[in-house]
N, C-alpha and C positions, 0 to 999 in steps of 0.2 A: 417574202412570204409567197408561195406557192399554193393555189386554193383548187379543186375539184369539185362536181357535182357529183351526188348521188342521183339518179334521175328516177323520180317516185311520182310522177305526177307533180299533186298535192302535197304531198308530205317528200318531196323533193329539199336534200340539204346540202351544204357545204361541208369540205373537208379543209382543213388550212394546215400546215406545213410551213413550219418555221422556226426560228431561233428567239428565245426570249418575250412570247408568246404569252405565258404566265401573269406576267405583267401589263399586259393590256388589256385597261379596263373597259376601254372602246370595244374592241374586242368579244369581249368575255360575255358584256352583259346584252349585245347587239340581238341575240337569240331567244332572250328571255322577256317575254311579251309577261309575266307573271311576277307578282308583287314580292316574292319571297322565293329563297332559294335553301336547299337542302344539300349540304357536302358531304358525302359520302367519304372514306376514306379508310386507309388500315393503320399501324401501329410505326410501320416503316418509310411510307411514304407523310404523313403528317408532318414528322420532326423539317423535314428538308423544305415543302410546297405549302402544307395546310395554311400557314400566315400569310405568305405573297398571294395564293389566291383569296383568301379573304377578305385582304387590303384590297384588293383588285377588286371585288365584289360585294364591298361594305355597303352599299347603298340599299342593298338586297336584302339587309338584317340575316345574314345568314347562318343557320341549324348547322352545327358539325354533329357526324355520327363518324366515331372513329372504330372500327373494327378489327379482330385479328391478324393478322399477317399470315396466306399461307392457304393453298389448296385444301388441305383439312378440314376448313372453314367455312367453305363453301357449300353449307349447308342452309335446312330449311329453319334450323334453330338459329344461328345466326343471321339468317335474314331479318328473322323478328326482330333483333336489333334494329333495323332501319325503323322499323313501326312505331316503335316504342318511342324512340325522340321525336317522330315526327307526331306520331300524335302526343306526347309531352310536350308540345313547343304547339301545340294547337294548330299545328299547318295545313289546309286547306286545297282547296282543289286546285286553288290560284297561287302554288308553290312548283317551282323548277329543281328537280333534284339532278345536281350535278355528282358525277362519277370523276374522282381525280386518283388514278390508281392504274394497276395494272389488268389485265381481264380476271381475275376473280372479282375484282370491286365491280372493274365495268359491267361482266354480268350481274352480280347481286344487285347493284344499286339500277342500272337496267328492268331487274326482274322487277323489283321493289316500286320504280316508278309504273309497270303496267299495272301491278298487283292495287297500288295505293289510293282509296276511293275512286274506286274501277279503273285509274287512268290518269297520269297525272304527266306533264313533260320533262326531256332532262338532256343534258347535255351531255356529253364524251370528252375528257380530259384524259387521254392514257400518258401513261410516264415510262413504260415500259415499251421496249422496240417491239413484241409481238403482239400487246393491246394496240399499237399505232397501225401494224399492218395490218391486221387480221382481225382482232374481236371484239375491237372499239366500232367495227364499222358493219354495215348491214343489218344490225337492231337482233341480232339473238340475245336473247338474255334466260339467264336458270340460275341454277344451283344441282348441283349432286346429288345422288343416292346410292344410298351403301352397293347396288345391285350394277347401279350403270352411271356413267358422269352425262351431265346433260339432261338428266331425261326429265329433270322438271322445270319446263321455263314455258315464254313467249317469245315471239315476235314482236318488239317495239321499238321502232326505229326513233333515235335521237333526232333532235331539233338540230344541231353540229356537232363537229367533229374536230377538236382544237388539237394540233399535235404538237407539243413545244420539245423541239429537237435538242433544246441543251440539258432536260432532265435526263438523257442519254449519259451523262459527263457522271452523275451518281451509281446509273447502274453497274452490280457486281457484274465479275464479266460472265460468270455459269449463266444469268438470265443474258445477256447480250445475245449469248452464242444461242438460248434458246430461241428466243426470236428470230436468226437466221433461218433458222426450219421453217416458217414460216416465208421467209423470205424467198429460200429457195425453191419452194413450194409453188410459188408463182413460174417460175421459168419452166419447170416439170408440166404443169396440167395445162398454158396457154399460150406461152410466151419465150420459145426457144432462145433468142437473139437475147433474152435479160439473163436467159441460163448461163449464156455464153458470158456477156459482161459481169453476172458473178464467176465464174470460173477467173477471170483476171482481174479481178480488184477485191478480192474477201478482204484479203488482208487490209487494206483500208479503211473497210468497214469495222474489222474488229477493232481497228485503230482510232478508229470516229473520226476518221475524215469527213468533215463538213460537208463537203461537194459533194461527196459516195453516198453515204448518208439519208443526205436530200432526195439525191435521187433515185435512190433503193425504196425508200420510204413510198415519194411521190409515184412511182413504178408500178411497185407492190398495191397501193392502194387503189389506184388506178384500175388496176387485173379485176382488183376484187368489186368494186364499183360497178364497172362493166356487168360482171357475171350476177350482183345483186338485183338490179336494173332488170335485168331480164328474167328475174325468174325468185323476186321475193321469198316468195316461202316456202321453197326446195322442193317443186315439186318432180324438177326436169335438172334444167343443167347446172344449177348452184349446188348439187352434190358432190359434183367436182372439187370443190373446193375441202371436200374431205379427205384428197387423197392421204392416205396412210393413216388417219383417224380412228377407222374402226382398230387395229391392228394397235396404233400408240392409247387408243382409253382402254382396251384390256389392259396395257403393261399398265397404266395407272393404277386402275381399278386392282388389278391384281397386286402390285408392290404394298396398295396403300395411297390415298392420295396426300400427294405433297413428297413421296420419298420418290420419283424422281418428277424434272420439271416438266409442264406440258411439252414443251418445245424437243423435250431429249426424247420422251417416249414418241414424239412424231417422225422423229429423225430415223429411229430404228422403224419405226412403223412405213416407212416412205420405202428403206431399203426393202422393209417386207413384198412390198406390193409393185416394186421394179422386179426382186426376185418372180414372182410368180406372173409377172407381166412377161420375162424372160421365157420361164418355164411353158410359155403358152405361145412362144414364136414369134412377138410384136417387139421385144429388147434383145439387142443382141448383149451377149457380154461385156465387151467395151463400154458401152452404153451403163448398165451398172456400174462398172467399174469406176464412167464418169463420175456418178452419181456420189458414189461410193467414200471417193478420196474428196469431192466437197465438202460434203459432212463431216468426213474426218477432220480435214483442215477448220472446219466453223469449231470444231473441240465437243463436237457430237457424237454419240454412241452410233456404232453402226450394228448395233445388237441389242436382238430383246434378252436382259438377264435371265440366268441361267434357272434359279429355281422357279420358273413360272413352267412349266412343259405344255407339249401340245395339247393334251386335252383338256387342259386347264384354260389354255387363249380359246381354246373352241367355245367352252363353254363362256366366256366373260365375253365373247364378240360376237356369241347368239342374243346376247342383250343390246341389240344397237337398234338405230332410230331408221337405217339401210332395209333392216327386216322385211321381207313384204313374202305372206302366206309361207312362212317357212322357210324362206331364201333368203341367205345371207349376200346382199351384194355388196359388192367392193368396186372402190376407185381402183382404177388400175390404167396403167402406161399403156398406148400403140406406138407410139415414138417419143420422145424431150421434146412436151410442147404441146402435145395430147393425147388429154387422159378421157376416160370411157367409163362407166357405171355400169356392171353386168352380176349378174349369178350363173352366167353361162362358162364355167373353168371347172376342172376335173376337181372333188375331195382330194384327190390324192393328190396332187399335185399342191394344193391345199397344204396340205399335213407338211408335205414335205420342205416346204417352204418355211414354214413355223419351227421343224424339228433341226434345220441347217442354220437357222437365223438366228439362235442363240447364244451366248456366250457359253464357250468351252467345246460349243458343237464342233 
């Protein structure tokens, strides 16, 4: 097992990283200074975990809330689900709700533990490769709205961060591959030399090799650790961490959420924002191209679909949380390795990036 800090001060946690994980009861309940726990869960991950962590965590008399399967869902009406059993089961302030799922659950059951008698603590159990790297970790937590994803949550950083690397063995491989967007995401905005180690061992990782795996995960989480540490509540450089987000939650928000995955819309959203990092003098072409045929080989779209057009992503990426008096800012590349947070780039160059970067363009 392989363990990390988040460094928060006080509210400073552990990240652990390991194989069969699930199962340790030592483990599990180490975090949980609170007489009762809350499991959070969906319809798909239950059948496979819900019993092994329960067994692991019987002590705790633990609340299962099991909820939909599926980005659609990640709403403020199915949040109420979490309420509903926890206040039916009379749980109190001195209750740990844990998230065993992938970042829909993490954020719902997240939002759900700020929300819940003003505040209550919880753990992080992702089962998905892009909950483990990315949104299990640094304490965002929301839910969706029809207008923009994200835009209703908090800030509430879990107590830990349990990552059990053999629930990987269950994942379909469309979510594996969306997770690498995430993954490759890290070598792009901080970490050139991990760019480069995925360029030579993807295929390993779609393969789940153990050792690649580990330390892809351990790597990735690491990058994002680093950047949380410094700058909690986004007010400077944990933007970075958005790169190609603003550009992949319009293709969500526009498809529909849930018709394609977080991870696919970030993929094309990443090529969007090398594109116009290109178009601005800081990417050379090769440089995309690098980019380009990554993504391709992770089994990623390198394209925003075709019926969304330009003024339609305009509009769905004027709704972002980047906004500031008007300005749309964007993460965007000066080389593999580092990324920059500006509104300083031509519209047109703008436009033309959106109207080249879609399928059939």
């Amino acid at each position: 097992m392989k363990t990390l800090s988040l460094d928060l001060g006080v509210r400073s946690y552990p990240i652990y990283i390991g194989a069969g994980l699930l199962g340790d009861s030592t483990l599990l309940t180490r975090h949980v200074k609170e007489s009762r726990i809350a499991i959070v869960t969906n319809t798909t991950v239950a059948p496979l975990y819900l019993a092994k962590l329960h067994a692991a965590m019987a002590s705790l008399n633990p609340v299962e809330v099991i909820l939909p399967d599926g980005e659609q869902y990640k709403t403020l009406e199915v949040l109420s689900r979490i309420f509903d059993a926890m206040l039916s089961a009379h749980c109190d302030r001195r209750t740990t709700v844990v998230a065993l799922g992938g970042g829909v659950i993490g954020d719902m059951a997240g939002f759900a533990a700020a929300c819940y008698q003003r505040g209550v603590s919880y753990l992080q159990v992702p089962t998905t490769l892009l909950a483990q790297v990315d949104s299990a970790v640094g304490g965002k937590t929301g839910v969706n709205h029809p207008l923009g994803k994200n835009m209703i949550g908090a800030f509430h950083q879990p107590r830990a961060v349990i990552i059990d690397t053999d629930t990987l063995r269950t994942l379909p491989d469309r979510e594996l591959s969306a997770g690498m967007a995430e993954v490759i995401k890290y070598g792009l905005i901080r970490d050139p030399d991990f760019f480069s180690w995925l360029e030579a061992n993807l295929e390993k990782l779609l393969m789940l090799d153990p050792e690649a795996l580990s330390f892809a995960i351990h790597r990735s989480c690491r990058n994002k650790a680093e950047v949380v540490a410094a700058d909690e509540h986004e007010s400077g450089v944990r933007a970075i961490l958005n790169l190609g987000h603003t550009f992949g939650h319009a293709i969500e928000t526009g498809l529909g959420y849930g018709n394609w995955l977080h991870g696919e819309a970030i993929a094309a959203g990443m090529i969007m924002a090398a594109d116009l990092s290109r178009r601005l003098g800081w990417l050379s072409a090769s440089d995309v191209a690098r980019l380009e045929d990554l993504i391709q080989r992770a089994r990623l779209p390198v394209r925003a679909p075709a019926q969304l057009q330009t003024p339609r992503l305009l509009e769905l990426m004027s709704v972002d949380k980047k906004v500031q008096q008007g300005r749309l800012r964007l993460v965007l590349l000066k080389r593999i390795g580092e990324a920059v947070v500006t509104d300083d780039y031509p519209r047109a160059d703008l436009e033309a990036t959106l109207a080249s970067r879609r399928e059939g363009a």
